[in-house]
Short mmCIF file of the C-alpha atoms (twelve columns), coordinates in Angstrom:
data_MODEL
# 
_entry.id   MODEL 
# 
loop_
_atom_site.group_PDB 
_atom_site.id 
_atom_site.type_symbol 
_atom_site.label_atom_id 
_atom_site.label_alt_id 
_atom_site.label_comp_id 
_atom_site.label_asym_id 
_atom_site.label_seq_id 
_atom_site.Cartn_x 
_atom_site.Cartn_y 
_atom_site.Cartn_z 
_atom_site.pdbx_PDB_model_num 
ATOM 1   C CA . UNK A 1   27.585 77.328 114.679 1 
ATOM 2   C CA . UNK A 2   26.159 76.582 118.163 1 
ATOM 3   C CA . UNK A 3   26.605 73.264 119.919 1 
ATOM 4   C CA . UNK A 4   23.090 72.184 119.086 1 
ATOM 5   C CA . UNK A 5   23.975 71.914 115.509 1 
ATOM 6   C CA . UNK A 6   26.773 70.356 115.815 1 
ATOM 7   C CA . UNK A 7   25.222 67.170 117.064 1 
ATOM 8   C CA . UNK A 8   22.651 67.165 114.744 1 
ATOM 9   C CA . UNK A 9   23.625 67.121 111.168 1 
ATOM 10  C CA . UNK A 10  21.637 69.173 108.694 1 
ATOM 11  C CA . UNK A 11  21.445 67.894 104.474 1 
ATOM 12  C CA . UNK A 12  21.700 70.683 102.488 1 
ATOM 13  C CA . UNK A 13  20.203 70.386 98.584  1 
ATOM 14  C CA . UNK A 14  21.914 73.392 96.687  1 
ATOM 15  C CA . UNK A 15  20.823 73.415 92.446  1 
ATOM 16  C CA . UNK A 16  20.368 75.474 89.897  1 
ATOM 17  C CA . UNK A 17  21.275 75.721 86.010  1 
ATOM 18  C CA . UNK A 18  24.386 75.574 84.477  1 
ATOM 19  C CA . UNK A 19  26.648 78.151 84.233  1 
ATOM 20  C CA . UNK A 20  25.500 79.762 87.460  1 
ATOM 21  C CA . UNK A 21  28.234 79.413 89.964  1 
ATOM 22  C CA . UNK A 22  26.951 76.777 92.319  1 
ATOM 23  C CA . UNK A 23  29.878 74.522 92.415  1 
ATOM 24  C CA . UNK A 24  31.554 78.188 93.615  1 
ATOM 25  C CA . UNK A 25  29.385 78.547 96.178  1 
ATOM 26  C CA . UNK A 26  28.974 75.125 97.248  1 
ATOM 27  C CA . UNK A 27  33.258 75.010 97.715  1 
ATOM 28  C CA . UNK A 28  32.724 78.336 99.812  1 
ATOM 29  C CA . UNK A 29  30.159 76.858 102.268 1 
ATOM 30  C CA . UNK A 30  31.696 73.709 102.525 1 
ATOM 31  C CA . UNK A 31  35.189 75.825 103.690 1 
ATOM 32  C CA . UNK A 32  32.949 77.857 105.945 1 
ATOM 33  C CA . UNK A 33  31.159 75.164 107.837 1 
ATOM 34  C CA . UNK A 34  33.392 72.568 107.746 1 
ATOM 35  C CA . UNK A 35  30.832 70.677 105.933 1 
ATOM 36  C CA . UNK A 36  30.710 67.465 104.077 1 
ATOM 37  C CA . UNK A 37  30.665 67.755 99.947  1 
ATOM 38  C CA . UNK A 38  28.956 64.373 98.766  1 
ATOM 39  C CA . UNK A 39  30.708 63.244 95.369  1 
ATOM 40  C CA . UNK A 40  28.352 61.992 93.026  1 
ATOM 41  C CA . UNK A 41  28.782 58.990 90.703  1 
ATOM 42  C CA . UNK A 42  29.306 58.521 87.253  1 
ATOM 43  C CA . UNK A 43  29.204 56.330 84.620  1 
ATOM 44  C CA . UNK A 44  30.905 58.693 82.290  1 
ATOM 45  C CA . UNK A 45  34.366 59.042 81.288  1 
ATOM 46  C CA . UNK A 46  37.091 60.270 83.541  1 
ATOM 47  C CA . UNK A 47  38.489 63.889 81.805  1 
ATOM 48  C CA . UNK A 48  42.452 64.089 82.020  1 
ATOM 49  C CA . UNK A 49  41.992 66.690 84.766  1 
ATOM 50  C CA . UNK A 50  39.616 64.876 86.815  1 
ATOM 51  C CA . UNK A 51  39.961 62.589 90.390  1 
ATOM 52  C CA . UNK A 52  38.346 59.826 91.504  1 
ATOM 53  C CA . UNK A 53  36.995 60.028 94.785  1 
ATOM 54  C CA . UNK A 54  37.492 63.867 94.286  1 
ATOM 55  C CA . UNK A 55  35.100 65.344 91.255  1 
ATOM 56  C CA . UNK A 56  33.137 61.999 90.747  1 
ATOM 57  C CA . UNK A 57  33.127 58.531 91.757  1 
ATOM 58  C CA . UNK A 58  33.582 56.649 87.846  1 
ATOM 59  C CA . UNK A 59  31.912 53.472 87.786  1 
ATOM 60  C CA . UNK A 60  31.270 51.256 84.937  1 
ATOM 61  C CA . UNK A 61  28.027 51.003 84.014  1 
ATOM 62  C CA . UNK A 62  27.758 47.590 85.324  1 
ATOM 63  C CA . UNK A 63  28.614 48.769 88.721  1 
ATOM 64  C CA . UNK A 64  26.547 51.069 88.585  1 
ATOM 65  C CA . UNK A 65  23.502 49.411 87.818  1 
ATOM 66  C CA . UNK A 66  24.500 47.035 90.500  1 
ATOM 67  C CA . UNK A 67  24.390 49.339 93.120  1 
ATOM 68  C CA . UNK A 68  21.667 50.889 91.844  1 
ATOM 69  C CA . UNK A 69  20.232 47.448 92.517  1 
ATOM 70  C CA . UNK A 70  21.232 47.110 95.938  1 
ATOM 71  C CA . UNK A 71  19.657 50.662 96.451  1 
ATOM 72  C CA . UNK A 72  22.826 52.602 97.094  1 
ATOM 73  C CA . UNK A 73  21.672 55.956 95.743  1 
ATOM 74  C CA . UNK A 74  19.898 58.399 97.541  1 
ATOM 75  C CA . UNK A 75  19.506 59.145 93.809  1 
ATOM 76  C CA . UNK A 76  20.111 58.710 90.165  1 
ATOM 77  C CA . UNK A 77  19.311 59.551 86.720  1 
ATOM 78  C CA . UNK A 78  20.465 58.441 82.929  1 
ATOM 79  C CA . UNK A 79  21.360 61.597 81.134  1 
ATOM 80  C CA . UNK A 80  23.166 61.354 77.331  1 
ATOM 81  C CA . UNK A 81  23.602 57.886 78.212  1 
ATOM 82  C CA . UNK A 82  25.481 58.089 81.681  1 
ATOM 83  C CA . UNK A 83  24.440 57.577 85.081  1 
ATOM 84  C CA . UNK A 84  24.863 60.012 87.843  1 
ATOM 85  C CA . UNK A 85  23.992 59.553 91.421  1 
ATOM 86  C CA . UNK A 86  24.071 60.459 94.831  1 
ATOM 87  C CA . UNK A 87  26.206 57.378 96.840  1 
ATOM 88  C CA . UNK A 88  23.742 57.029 100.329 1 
ATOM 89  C CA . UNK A 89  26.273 55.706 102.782 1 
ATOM 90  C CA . UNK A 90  28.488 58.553 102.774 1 
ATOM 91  C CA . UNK A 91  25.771 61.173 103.017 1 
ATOM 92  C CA . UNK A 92  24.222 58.770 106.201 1 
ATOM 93  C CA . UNK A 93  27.055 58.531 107.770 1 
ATOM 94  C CA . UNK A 94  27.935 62.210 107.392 1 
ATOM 95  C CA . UNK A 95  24.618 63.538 108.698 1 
ATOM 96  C CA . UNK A 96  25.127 61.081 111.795 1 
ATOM 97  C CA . UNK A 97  28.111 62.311 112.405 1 
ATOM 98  C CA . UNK A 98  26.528 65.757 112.964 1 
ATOM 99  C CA . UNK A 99  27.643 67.481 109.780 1 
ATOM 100 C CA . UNK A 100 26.373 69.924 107.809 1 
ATOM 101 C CA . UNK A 101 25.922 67.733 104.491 1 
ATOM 102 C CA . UNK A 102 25.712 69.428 101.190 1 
ATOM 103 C CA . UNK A 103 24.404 67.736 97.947  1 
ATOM 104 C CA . UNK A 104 25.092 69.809 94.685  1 
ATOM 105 C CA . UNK A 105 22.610 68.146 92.214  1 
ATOM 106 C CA . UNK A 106 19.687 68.770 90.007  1 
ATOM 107 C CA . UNK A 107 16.497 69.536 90.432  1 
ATOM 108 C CA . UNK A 108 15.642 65.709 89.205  1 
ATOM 109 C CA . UNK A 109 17.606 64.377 91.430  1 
ATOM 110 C CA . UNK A 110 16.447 66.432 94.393  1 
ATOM 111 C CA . UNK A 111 13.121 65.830 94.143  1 
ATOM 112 C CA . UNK A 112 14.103 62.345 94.870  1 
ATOM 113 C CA . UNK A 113 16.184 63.089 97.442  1 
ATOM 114 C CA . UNK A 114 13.127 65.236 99.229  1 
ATOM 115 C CA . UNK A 115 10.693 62.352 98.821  1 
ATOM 116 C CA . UNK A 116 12.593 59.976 101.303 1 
ATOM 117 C CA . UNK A 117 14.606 63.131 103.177 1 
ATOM 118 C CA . UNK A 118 11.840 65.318 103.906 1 
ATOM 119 C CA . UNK A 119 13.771 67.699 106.608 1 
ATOM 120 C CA . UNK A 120 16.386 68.405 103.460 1 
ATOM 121 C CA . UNK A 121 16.654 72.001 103.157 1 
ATOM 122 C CA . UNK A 122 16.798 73.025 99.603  1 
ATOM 123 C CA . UNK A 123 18.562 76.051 98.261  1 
ATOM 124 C CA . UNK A 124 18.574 76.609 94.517  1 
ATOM 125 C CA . UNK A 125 20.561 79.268 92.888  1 
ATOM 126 C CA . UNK A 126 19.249 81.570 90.337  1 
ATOM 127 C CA . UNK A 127 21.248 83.936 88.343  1 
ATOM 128 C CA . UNK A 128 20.425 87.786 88.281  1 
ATOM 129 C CA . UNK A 129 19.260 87.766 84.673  1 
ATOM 130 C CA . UNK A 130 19.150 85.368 81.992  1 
ATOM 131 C CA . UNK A 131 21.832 87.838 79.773  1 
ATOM 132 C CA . UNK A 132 24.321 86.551 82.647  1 
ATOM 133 C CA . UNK A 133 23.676 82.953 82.202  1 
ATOM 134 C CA . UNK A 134 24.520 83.183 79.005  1 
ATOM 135 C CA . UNK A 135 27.575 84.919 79.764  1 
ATOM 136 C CA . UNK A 136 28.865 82.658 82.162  1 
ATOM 137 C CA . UNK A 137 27.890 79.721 80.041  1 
ATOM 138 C CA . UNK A 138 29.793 81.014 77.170  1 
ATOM 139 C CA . UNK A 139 32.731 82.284 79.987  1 
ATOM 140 C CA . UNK A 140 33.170 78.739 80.659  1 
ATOM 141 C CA . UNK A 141 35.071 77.795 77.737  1 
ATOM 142 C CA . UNK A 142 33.930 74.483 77.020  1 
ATOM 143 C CA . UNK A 143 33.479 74.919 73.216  1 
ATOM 144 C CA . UNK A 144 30.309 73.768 73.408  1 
ATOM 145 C CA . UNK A 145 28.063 74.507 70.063  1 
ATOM 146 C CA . UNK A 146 24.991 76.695 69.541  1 
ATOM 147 C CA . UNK A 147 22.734 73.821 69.818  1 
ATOM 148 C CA . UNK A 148 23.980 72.756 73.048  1 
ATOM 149 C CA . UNK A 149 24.272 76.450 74.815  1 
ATOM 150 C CA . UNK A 150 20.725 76.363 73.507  1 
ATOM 151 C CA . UNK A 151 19.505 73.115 75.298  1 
ATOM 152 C CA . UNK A 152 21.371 74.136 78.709  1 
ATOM 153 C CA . UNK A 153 19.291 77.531 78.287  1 
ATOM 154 C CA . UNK A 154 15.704 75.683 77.696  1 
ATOM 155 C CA . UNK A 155 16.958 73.213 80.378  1 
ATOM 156 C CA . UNK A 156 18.252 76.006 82.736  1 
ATOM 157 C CA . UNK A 157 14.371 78.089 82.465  1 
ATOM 158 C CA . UNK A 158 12.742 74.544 83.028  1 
ATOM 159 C CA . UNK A 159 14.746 74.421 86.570  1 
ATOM 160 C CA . UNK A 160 13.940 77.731 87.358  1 
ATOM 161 C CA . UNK A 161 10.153 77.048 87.002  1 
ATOM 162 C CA . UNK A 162 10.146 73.954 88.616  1 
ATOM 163 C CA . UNK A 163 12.275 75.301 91.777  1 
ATOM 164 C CA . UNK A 164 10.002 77.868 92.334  1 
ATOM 165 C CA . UNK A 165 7.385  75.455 93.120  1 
ATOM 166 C CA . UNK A 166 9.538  72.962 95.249  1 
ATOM 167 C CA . UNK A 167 12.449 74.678 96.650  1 
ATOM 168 C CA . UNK A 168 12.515 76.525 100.299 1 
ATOM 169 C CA . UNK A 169 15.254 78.869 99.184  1 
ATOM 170 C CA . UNK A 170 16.207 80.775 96.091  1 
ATOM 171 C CA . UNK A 171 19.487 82.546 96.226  1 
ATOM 172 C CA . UNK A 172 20.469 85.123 93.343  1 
ATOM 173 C CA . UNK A 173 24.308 84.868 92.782  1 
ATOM 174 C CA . UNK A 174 24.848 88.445 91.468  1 
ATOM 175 C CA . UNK A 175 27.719 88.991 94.419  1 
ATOM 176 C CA . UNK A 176 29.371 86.263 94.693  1 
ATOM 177 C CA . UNK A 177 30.181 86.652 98.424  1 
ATOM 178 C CA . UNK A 178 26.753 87.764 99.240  1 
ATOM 179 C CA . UNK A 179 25.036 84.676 97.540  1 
ATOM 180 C CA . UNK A 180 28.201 82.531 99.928  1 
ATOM 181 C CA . UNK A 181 26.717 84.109 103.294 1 
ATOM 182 C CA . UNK A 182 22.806 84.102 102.184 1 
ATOM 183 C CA . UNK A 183 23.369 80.306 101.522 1 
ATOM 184 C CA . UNK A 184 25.140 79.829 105.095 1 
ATOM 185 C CA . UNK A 185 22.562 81.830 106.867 1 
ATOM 186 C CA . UNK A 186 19.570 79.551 105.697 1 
ATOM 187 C CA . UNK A 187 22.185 76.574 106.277 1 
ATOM 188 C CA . UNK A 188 22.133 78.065 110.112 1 
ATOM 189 C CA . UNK A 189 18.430 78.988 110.379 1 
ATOM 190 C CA . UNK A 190 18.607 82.818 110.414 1 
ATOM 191 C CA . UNK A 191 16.644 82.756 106.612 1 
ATOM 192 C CA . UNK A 192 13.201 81.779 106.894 1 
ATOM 193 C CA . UNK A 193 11.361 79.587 104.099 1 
ATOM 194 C CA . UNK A 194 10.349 81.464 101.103 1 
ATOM 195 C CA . UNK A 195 7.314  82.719 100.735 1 
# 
């Protein structure tokens, strides 16, 4: 990275569906760059594996809804009955800093996000083939039933249409190291917009 960029921090939206290795690719760029990984909120419960301040930040719901209040989020949604959000002052303080800011959210929560950050640079991550979504969904081993594989597939071709029409970048992750470096080279400007 050149000087230049260094003193002026860059926030980087990177989505796409489940299953599709963006919280991969987002831990690659983020050793890469040096950048900042905002941790969203949650309202949700805490899994036995799980750190707070590390995978989310779990709030009750009446915190959350207080902050949410108080206009803390750069954004939020209610899905299945939990909040998640994007916590502002960490992000703010991130990008002022001169960091290379990364936000690993939905395509909800982005379009939020690019409504009051309009110089965000979003990047969303589209598998090679639907057959490998699949796949990796079922590769996941989260025992998750028909119904719901089902769901994150209608919910995963939904994001894909909708990104197509609002996103500046679409990155297949079909080599894993290749998707890494196309994501850091529209991070430092040597991608163009899509088309």
């Amino acid at each position: 990275m050149t000087d230049d960029s260094k003193k002026n921090g860059k926030l980087v939206i990177i989505s796409g569906p489940s299953g599709v290795g963006k919280s991969t690719i987002c831990g690659r760029v983020v050793k890469a760059l040096d950048a900042f990984l905002s941790v969203s909120a949650t309202t949700r419960f805490k899994g036995d594996s799980e750190v707070d301040g590390q995978n989310y930040w779990f709030l009750t719901t009446e915190e959350f809804e207080s902050r949410i209040q108080q206009n803390e989020f750069l954004e939020y949604a209610k899905v299945f009955e939990n909040y998640y959000g994007t916590p502002r002052q960490p992000v703010d303080d991130a990008v002022a800093a001169g960091r290379v800011v990364i936000l690993e959210i939905d395509v909800q929560g982005a379009l939020q996000v690019k409504k009051q950050r309009p110089e965000a640079v979003m990047v969303f991550i589209l598998p090679p083939r639907k057959e490998v979504l699949e796949k990796r969904i079922d590769g996941r081993g989260r025992g998750e039933d028909a119904e719901t594989k089902k769901r994150r597939l209608e919910t995963a071709a939904a994001e894909i249409a909708s990104a197509w029409q609002h996103y500046d970048h679409m990155v297949v992750n079909d080599d894993l190291d290749q998707a890494v470096q196309e994501v850091i080279d529209v991070i430092e400007g040597k991608i163009e917009d899509k088309i």
